[in-house]
C-alpha positions as CSV (number, residue, x, y, z in Angstrom):
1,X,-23.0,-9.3,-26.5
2,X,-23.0,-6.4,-28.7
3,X,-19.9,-3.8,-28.9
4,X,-22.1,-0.7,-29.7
5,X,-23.0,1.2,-26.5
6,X,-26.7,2.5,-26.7
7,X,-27.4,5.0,-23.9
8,X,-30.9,5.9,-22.3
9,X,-30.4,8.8,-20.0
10,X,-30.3,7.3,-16.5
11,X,-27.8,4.4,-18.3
12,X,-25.8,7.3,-19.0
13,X,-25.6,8.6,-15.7
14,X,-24.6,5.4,-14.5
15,X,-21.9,5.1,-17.1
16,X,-20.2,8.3,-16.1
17,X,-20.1,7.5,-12.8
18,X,-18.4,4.4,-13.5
19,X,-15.9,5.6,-15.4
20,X,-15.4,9.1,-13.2
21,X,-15.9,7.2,-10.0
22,X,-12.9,7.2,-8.1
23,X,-12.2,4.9,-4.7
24,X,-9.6,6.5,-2.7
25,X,-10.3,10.2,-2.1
26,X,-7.5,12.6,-0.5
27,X,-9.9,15.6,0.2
28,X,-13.1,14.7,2.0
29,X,-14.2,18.0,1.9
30,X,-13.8,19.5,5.0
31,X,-10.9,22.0,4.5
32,X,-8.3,19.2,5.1
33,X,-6.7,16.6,3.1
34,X,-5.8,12.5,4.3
35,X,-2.6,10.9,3.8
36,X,-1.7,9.4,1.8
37,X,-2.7,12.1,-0.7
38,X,-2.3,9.2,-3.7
39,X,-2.4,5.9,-2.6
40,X,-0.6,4.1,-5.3
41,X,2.8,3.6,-6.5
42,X,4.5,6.6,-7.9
43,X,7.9,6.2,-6.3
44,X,10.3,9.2,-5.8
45,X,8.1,11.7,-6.4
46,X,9.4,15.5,-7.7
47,X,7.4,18.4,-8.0
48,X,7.6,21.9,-9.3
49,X,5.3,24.8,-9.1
50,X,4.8,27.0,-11.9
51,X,2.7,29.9,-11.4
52,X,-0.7,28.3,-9.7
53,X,0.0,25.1,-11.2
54,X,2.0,21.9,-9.8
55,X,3.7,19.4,-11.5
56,X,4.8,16.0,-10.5
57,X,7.1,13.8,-11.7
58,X,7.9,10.1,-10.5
59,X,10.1,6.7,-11.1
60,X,8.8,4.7,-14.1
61,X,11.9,2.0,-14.1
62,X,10.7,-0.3,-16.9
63,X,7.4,0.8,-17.5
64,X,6.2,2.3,-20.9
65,X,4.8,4.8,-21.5
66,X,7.8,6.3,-19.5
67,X,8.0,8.9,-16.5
68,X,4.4,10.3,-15.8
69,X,3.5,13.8,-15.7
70,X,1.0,13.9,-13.0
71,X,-0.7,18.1,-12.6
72,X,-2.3,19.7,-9.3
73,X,-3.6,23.4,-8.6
74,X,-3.4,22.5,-4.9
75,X,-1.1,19.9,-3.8
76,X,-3.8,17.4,-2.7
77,X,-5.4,16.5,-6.0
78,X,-3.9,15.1,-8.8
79,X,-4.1,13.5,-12.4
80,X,-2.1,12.2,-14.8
81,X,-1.6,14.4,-17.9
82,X,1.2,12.8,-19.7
83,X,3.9,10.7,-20.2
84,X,7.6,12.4,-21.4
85,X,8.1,8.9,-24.1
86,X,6.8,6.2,-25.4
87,X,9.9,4.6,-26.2
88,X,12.9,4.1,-23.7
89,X,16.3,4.2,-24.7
90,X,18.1,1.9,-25.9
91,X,15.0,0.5,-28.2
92,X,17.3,-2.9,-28.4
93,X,17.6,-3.0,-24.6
94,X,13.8,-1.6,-23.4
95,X,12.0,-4.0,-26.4
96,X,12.2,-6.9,-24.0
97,X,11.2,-6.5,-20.2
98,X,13.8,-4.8,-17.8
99,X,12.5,-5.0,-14.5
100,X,13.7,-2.4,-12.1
101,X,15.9,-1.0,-14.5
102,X,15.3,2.5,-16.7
103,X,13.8,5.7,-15.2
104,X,15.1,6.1,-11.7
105,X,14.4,9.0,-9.2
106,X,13.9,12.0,-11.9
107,X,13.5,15.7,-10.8
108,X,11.7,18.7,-12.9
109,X,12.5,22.3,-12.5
110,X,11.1,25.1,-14.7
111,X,13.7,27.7,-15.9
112,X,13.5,30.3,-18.3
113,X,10.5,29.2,-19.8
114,X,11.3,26.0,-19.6
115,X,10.6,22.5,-17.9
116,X,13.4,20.2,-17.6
117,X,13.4,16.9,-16.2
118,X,16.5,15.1,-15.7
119,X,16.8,11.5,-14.4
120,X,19.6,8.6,-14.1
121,X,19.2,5.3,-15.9
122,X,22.0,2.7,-13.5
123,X,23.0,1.7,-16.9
124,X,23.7,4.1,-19.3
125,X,23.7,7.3,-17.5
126,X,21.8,10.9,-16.6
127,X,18.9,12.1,-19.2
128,X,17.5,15.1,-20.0
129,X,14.6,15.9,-21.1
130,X,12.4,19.7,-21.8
131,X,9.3,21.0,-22.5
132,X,7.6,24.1,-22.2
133,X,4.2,22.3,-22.3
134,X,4.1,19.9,-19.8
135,X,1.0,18.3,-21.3
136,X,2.2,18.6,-24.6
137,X,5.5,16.9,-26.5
138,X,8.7,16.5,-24.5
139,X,12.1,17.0,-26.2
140,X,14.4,14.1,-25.8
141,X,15.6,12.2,-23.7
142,X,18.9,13.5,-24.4
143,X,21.9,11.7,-22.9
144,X,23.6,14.2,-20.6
145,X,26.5,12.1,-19.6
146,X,27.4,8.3,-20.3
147,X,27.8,6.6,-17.4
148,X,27.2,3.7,-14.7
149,X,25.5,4.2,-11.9
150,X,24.8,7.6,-11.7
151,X,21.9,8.4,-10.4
152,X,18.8,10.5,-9.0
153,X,20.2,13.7,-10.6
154,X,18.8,17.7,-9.9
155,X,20.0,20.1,-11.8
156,X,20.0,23.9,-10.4
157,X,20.6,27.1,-11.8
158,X,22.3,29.8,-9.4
159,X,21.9,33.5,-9.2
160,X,24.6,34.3,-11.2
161,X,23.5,31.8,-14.6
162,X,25.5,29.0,-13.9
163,X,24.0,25.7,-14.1
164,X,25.0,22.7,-11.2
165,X,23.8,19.0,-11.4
166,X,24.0,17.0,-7.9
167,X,23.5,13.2,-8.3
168,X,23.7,10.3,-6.1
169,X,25.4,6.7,-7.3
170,X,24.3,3.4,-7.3
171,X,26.6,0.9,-5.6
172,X,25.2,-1.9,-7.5
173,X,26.8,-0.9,-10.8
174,X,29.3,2.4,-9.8
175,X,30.7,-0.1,-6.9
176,X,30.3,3.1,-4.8
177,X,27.4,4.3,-2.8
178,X,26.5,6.9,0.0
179,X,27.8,10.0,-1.1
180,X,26.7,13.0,-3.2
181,X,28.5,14.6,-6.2
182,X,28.1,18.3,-7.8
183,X,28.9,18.5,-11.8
184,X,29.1,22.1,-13.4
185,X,26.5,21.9,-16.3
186,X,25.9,24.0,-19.5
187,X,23.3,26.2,-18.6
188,X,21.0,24.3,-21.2
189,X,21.5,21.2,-19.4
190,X,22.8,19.6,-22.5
191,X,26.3,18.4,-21.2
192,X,28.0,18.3,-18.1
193,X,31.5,19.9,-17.6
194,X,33.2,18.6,-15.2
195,X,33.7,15.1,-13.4
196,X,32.1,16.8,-10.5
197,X,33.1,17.2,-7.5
198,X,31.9,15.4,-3.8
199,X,30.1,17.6,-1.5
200,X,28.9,15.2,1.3
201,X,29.9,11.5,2.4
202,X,26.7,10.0,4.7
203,X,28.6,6.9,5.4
204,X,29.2,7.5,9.1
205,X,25.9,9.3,9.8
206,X,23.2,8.9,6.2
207,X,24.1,5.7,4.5
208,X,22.5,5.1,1.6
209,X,22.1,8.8,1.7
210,X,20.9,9.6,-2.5
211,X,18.1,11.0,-4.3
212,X,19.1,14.6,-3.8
213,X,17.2,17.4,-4.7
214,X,18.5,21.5,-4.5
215,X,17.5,24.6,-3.9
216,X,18.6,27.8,-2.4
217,X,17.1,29.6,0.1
218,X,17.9,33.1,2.3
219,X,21.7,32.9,0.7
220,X,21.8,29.0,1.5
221,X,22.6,26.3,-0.4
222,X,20.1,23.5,0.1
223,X,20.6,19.4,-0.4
224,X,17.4,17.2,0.3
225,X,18.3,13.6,0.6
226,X,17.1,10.8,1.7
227,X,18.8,8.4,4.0
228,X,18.9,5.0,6.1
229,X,16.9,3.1,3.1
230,X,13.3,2.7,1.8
231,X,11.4,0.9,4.5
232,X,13.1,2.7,7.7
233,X,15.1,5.8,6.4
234,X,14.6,9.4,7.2
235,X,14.6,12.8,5.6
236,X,18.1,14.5,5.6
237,X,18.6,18.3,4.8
238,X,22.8,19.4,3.9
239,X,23.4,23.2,3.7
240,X,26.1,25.3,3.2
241,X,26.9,29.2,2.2
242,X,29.0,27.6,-0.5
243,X,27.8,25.4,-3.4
244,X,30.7,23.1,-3.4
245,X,30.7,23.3,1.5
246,X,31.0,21.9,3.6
247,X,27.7,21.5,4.7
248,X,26.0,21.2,7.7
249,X,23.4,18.4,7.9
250,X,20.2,17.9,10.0
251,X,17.6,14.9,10.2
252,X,14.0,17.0,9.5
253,X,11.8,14.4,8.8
254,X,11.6,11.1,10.6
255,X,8.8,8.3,11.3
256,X,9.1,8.9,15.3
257,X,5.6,8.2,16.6
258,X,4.0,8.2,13.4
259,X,2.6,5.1,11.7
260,X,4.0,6.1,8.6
261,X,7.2,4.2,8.1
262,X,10.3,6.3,6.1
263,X,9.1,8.8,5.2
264,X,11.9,10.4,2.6
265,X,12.7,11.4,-0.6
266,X,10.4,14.1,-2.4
267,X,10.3,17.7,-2.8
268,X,9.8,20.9,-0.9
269,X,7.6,23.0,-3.0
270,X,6.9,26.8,-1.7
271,X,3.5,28.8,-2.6
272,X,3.2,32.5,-3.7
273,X,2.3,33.3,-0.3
274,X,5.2,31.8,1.2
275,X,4.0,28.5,2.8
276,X,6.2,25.5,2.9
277,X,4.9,21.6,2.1
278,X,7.0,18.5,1.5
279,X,5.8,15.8,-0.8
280,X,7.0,12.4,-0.2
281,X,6.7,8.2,-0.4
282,X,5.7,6.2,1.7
283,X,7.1,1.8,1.1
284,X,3.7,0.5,1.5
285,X,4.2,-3.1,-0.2
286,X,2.6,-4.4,-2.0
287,X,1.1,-1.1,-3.4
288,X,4.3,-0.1,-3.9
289,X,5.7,4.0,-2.7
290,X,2.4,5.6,-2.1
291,X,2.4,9.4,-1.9
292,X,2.1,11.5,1.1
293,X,2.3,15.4,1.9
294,X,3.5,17.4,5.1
295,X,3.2,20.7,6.0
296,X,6.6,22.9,6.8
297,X,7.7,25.8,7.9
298,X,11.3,27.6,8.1
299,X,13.1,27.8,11.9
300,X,16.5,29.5,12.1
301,X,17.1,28.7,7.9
302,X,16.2,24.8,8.8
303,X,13.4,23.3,7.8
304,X,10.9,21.4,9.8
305,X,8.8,18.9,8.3
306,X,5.4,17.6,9.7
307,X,4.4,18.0,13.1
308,X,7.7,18.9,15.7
309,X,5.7,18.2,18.9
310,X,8.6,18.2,20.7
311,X,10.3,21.2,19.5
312,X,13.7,19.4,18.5
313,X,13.5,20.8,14.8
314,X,12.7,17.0,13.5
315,X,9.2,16.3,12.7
316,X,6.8,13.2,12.3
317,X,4.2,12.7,9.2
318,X,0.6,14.1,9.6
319,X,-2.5,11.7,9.4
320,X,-4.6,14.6,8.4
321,X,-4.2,18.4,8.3
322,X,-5.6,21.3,6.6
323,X,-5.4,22.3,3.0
324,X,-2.7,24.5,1.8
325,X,-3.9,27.7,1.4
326,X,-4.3,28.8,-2.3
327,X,-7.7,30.7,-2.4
328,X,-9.4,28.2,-4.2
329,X,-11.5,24.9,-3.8
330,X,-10.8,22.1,-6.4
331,X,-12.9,18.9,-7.1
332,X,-11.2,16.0,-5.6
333,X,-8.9,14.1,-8.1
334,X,-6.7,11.2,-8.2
335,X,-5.3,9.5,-10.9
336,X,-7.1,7.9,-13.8
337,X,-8.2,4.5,-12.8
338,X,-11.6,3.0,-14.6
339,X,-11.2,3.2,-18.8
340,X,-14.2,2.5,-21.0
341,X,-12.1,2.0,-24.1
342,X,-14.0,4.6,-26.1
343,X,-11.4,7.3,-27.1
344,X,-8.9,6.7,-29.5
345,X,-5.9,6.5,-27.2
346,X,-5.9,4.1,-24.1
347,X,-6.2,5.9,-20.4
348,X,-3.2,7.5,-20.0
349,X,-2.8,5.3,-16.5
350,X,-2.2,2.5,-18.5
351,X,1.8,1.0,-18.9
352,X,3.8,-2.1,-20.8
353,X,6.2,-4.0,-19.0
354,X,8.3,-2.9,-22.3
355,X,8.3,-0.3,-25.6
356,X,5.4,-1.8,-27.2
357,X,4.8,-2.5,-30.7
358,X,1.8,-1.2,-32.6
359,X,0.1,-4.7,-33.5
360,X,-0.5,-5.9,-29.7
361,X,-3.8,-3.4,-29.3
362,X,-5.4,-1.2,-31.2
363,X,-8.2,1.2,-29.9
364,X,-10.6,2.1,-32.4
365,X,-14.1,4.5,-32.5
366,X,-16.3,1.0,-32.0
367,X,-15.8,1.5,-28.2
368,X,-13.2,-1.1,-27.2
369,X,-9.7,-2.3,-27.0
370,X,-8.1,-5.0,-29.6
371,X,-6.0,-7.1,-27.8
372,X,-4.0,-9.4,-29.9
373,X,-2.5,-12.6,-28.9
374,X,1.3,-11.4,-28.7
375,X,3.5,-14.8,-29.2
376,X,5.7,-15.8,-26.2
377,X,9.5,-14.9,-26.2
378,X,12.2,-17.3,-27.0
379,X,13.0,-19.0,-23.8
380,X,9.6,-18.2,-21.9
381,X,9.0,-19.0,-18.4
382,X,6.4,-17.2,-17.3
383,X,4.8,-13.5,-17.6
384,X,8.0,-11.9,-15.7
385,X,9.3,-12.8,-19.9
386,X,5.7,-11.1,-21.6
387,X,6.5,-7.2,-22.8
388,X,2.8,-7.0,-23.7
389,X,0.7,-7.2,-20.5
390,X,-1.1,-3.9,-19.9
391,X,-1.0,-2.6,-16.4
392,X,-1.9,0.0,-14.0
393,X,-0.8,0.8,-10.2
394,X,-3.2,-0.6,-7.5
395,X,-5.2,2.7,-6.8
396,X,-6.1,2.1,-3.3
397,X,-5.6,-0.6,0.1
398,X,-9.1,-2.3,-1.5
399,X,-10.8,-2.2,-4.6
400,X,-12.4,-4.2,-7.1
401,X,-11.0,-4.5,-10.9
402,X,-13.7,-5.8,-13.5
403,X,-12.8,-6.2,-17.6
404,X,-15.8,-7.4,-20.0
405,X,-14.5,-8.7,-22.8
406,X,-14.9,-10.9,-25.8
407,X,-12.8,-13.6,-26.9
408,X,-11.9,-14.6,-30.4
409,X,-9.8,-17.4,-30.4
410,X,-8.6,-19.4,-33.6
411,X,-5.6,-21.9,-32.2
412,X,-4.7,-23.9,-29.3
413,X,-2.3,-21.9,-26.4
414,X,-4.4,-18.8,-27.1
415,X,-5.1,-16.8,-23.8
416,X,-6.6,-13.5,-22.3
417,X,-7.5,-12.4,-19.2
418,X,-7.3,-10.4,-15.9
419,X,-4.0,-10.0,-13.7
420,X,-2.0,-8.9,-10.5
421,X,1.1,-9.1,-11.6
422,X,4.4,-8.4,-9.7
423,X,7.5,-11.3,-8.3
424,X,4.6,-13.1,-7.3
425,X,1.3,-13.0,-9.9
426,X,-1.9,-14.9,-10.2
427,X,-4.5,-14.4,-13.3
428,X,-7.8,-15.8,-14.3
429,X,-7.9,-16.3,-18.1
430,X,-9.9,-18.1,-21.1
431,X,-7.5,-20.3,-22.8
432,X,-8.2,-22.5,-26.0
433,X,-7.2,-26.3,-25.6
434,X,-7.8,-29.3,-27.7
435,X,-9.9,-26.9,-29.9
436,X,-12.2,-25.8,-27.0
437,X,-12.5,-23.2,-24.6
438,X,-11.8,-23.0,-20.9
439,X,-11.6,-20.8,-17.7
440,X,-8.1,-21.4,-16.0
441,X,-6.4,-19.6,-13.1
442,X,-3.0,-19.7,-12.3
443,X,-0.6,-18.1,-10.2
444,X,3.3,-18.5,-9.8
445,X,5.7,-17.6,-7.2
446,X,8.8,-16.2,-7.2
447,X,8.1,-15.4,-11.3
448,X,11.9,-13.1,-11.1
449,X,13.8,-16.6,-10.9
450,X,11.4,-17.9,-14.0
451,X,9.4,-20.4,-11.4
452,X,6.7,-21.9,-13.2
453,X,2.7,-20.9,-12.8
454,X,0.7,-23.5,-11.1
455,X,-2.6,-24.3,-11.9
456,X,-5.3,-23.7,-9.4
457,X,-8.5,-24.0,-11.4
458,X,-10.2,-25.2,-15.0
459,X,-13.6,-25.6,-16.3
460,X,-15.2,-25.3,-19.4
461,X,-17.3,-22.4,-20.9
462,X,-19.9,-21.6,-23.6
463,X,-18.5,-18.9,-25.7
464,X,-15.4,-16.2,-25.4
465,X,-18.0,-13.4,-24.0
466,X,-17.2,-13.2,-20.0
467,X,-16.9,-10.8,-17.2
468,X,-13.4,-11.2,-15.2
469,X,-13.0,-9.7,-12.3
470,X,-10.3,-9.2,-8.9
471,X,-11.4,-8.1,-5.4
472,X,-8.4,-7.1,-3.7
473,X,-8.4,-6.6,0.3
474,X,-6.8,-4.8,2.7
475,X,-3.3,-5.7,2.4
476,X,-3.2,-7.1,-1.4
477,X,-5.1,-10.3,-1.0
478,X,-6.7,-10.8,-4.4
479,X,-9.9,-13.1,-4.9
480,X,-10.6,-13.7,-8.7
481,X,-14.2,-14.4,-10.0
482,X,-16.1,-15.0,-13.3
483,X,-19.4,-14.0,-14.7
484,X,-21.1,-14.6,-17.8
485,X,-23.8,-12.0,-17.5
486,X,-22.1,-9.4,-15.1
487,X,-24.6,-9.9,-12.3
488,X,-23.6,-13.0,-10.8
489,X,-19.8,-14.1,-10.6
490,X,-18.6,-16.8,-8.9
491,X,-15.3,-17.4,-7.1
492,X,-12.4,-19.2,-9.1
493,X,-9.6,-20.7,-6.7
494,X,-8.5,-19.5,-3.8
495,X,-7.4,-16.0,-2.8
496,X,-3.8,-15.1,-3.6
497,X,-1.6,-12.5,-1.9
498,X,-0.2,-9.8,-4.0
499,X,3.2,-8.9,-4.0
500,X,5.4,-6.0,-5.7
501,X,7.5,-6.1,-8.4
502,X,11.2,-5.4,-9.3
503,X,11.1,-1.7,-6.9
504,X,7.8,-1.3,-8.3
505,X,4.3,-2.0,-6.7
506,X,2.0,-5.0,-7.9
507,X,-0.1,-4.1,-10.5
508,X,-3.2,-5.3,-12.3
509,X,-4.6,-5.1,-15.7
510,X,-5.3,-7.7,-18.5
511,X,-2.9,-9.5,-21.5
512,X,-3.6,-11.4,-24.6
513,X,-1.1,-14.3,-25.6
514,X,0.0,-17.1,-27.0
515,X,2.0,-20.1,-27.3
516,X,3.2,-19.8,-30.6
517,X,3.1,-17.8,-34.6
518,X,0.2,-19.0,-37.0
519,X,-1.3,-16.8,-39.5
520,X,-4.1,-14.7,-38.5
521,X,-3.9,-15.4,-34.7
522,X,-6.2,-15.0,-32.3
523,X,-7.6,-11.7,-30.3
524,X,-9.7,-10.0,-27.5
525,X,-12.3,-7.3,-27.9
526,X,-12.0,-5.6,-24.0
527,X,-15.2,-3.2,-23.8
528,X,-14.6,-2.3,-20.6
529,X,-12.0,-2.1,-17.2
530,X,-13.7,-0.8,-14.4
531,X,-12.3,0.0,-11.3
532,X,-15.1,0.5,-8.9
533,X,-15.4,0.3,-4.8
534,X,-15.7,-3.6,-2.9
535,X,-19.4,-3.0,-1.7
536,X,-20.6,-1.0,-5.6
């Protein structure tokens, strides 16, 4: 099959649909939005407005490109316009796959002219890093404070100049948990200066009360937290006349009724015109902390979050409501999905499971991806050791996930091919054995303890030219399938369940390995990954 990509008009029609075609939509068009607003897994989410603009900010944990920069201009709509680095510190830590560990919970404010986003790493302590394009080059990270297990830091400037951060702590390396902690900072956010001092203890009634987020408000001092865990937790509010309290507390946010299950941890973001909306996630495994957004309004200096039928001051999550009210209309956006592989930089929805290296792809102006067969790690067990698979979040409950590619192999234990990857993973690959080439799909359980992949299917094939595809269901069950035209594919084992990662969702995207170092190794030419509706 030829790489170069001639275009007749209605072929070019077709393309850009493909590649702009999105298949979860938050704004049908008739002056309301759906929940959730993104359905795919950016966990923790933070925003800031800045002028008419939004920003966004999310948990990247191990993933690389690191801590997305995601931009709205009205709440409901998003994209993904950046990444703060491409390299997570420590290099000699984040070269080899960390799951779960890395960017947790971050929060960006924009002071002075500038956007700061701060975040803890469990392991080595609170980061800043500032901008004042958020599109364009980020300064840092800068380490703030060495520590372990501090986490899910805000910083806050007061009226008077002086700078606050309030963090949270993670009981799995601090060895303490459930409470809240307020450092004096230097009003560049370079250092903190002080050990900080505890301003609320949610043991009794919040526990695992963290990921706090401040503000002030009408002479108030303002502590968003989430509280009572991921899957069943609830949205706390702490506020006080003082910085340092005590503060008063209040449950504003709760699943109630609602299908939506904990609905917590995010940020209240206030328009020119004064209205109030809360973003937040939403544990929807194996998609991972999809992204939903409430209305709000103020009551007595409290706020009240979604839809308070009952009047107590608590709300419940909205299936549906009406647009917030900037002005404007805005075409409907989500984040990038589909990437043809014709610029010179890959889709920026694209993430390593670790800092990559410059040989395992190269994109080119030929219109496709180089994928190199990267040699398995010392000690491999299975893909939960590989730092080069490429992945993106599962962009919707179904979907279908198609890769053309071209396979040049040269030695035995050479591989490439599709994937869902998370603790559980399944992939359909071609794979040279014995000097010939073969289809193969595998899948392996419980991949976090290094469980071996079973083999579920192997046949033959012609040549390294193929289609690869994944239809994934309602619910994350995944049926692999193989063409070698594109038009008819044909089923290749039997469906596996997705599941999520290490506190990320499952993910899906493509990899090029092998079993071990000879000279001029193998690689894959991928001219395509489409992610396109079940029925198109």
């Amino acid at each position: 099959m030829a790489r170069l990509k001639y275009c007749f008009p209605l072929l070019c029609i077709l393309s850009f649909y493909q590649a702009n075609a999105q298949v979860w939509n938050p704004t049908p068009g008739n002056g309301k939005y759906r929940n959730p607003i993104i359905y795919a897994d950016y966990s923790d989410p933070d925003v800031v407005r800045a002028g008419d603009d939004f920003y966004m900010v999310s948990s990247s944990f191990n993933c690389v490109p690191a801590l997305p920069v995601l931009h709205s201009k009205d709440l409901a709509n998003w994209e993904i316009i950046n990444h703060v680095f491409t390299q997570q510190p420590p290099a000699d830590v984040f070269d080899k796959p960390q799951h779960g560990n890395g960017v947790w919970a971050p929060s960006i404010r924009f002071h002075d002219g500038w956007f700061y986003i701060f975040y803890g790493d469990p392991d080595f302590g609170i980061y800043m890093c500032k901008t004042q394009d958020p599109a364009g080059k980020w300064q840092g990270p800068h380490l703030v404070r060495a520590a372990k297990g501090w986490i899910d830091s805000c910083p806050f400037w007061d009226d008077d100049g002086k700078a606050y951060l309030v963090h949270a702590f993670a009981g799995s390396r601090a060895g303490i948990k459930s409470v809240l902690v307020i450092n004096r900072m230097a009003p560049d956010g370079s250092a903190l200066l002080d050990d900080g001092v505890l301003v609320f203890d949610g043991h009794e009634n919040h526990p695992t009360i963290e990921g706090p987020k401040m503000y002030k408000r009408n002479g108030y001092y303002y502590i968003f937290a989430p509280a009572g865990g991921v899957p069943t937790g609830w949205q706390t509010v702490l506020r006080s006349k003082n910085i340092y309290g005590p503060y008063e507390e209040k449950i504003v946010l709760h699943q109630g009724k609602a299908e939506t299950n904990g609905p917590h941890q995010g940020a209240w973001v206030e328009l020119e015109n004064g209205e109030s909306w809360f973003i937040h996630f939403q544990e929807k495994q194996p998609y991972g902390r999809i992204i939903h957004l409430q209305p709000a309004e103020w009551k007595d200096d409290w706020i009240v979050i979604g839809r308070d039928d009952d009047g107590d001051g608590t709300g419940e999550p909205v299936e549906s409501w009406k647009m917030p009210t900037i002005g404007k209309t805005y075409p409907a956006k989500v984040p990038q999905t589909t990437d043809e592989f014709n610029e010179i930089t890959l889709g920026k929805q694209w993430q390593w499971h670790a800092n990559p290296k410059a040989e395992w792809a190269f994109t080119n102006t030929m219109g496709f991806l180089r994928m190199n067969a990267v040699v398995q790690p010392e000690g491999y067990k299975n893909f939960w050791d590989m730092p080069n698979l490429l992945l993106q979040k599962l962009p919707a409950p179904e979907f279908t996930a198609t890769a053309r590619l071209d396979f040049h192999h040269h030695f035995d234990g050479e591989q490439t091919g599709i994937t869902v990857m998370g603790i559980d993973y399944a992939y359909l690959a071609l794979e040279q054995t014995g000097d010939k080439l073969y289809l193969v799909r595998r899948s392996c359980r419980d991949a976090e303890h290094g469980k071996p992949e079973q083999e579920e299917a192997k046949m033959p094939v012609e040549n390294g030219a193929a289609y690869l595809r994944v239809k994934v269901r309602s619910g994350g069950l995944c049926q692999f399938s193989y063409s070698a035209d594109g038009k008819r594919f044909t089923d290749i084992g039997k469906p596996f369940q997705a599941r999520e990662g290490k506190w990320i969702g499952a993910k899906v995207g493509i990899f090029c390995t092998r079993s071990e170092k000879k000279n001029d190794g193998g690689y894959a030419d991928y001219d395509w990954f489409r992610i396109t509706a079940i029925g198109d």
